[in-house]
N, C-alpha and C positions, 0 to 999 in steps of 0.2 A: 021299812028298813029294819034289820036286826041289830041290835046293840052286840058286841062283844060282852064276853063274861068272861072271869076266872076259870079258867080250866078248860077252853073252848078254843078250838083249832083259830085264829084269827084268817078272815075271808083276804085272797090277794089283795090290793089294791095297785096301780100306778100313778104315778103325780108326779111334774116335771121339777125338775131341781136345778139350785143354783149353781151345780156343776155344769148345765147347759144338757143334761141327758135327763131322761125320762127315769124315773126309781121304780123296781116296784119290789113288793116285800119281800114276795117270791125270793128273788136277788140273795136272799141271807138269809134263807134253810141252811141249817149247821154254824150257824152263829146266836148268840144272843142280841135281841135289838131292841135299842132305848128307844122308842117312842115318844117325845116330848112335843105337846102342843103349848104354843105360847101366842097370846091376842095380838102383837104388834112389834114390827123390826123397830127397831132403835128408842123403844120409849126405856125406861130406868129400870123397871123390872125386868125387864123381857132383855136387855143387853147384861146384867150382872146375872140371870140365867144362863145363856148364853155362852158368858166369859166364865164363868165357873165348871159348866160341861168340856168346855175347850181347855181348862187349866188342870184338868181331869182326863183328858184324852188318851194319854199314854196308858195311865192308869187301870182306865175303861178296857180299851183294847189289850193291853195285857191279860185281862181275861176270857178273850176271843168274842167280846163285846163291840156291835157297832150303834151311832148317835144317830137319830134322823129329826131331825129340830118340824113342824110339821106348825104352819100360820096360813091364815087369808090373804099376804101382802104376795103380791107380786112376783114374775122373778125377777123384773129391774132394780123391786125394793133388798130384795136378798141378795140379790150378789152385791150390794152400795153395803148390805149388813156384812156379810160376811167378810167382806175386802176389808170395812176397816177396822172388825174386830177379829180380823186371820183365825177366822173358824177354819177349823180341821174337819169338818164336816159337813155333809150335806142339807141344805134349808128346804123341803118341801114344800111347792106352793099348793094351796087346798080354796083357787079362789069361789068355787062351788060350794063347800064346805060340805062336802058328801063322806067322807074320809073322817072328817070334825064331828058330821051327826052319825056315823056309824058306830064310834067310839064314844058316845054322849055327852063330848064337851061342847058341842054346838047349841048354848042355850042364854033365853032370856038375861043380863044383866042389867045391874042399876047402876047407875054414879050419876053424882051429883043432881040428884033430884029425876032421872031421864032413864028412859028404858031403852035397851037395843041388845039385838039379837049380837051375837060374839062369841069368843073364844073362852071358856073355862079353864084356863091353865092346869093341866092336868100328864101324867107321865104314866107309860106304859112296859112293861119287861116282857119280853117275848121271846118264849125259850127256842130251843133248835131247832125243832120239829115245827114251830111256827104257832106254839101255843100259849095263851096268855096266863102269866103265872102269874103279875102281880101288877098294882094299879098305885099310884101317889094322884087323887081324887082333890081339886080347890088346894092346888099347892101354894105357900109358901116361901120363897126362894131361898132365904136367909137356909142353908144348913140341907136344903134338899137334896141336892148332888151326891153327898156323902152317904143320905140316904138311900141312895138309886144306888149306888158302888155296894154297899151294903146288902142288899137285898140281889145285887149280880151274885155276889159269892153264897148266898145263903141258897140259888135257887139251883 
């Protein structure tokens, strides 16, 4: 499988969303699209991600930017997240993780002493034309958002 790069047309994909419809990237040529993968609905990181994308939405969209949050969990797990944290946007299920290892956050982790394959938290900017301009690689969450908005208007 090919990885994505910077400056490289990104391949369609489709993946079922907790809106109940199928997404697929295609969807938002002539848009900018935030790309964000995150390891797990409702753990501390991954909800204050989340809720900081969502308290950004207006924001985002005001610059003809749309969110697409993209996890291994479910879609029963995503729409239990998005209900109670009134995401404004769509949760990507990736329970294959094809999507995950296309974009090469699908890889080896550790904690607490244990190995297992998962999600690398990681964010994507994808310009009109469907091309990948910019990459937030083992993000962070504390201050990241601002970064993604930042890097909307610079591209």
């Amino acid at each position: 499988m090919i990885e994505v790069a910077i400056g490289q047309k990104v391949p369609n994909f489709t993946l079922p969303a907790s809106n109940g419809h199928e997404v697929s990237l295609s969807d938002f040529l002539g848009r900018k699209v935030i790309l964000y993968f995150y390891p797990k609905n409702m753990t501390p990181a991954c909800t204050q991600e989340a809720c900081e994308f969502r308290d950004a939405f207006d924001q985002i969209t005001a610059v003809g930017a749309v969110v697409l949050g993209i996890s291994p969990d479910s879609l029963a797990s995503h729409a239990k997240f998005t209900e109670k944290h009134s995401l404004p946007f769509p949760l990507l299920s990736d329970e294959d993780h094809k999507v995950s290892e296309m974009f090469g956050v699908w890889q080896l982790k550790k904690l607490y002493g244990k190995e297992f394959m998962g999600i690398v938290r990681s964010t994507f900017l994808i310009d009109e034309q469907g091309i990948l301009v910019e990459e937030w690689r083992k993000v962070r969450v504390k201050g990241h958002v601002s970064n993604t908005i930042a890097g909307i208007s610079e591209s």
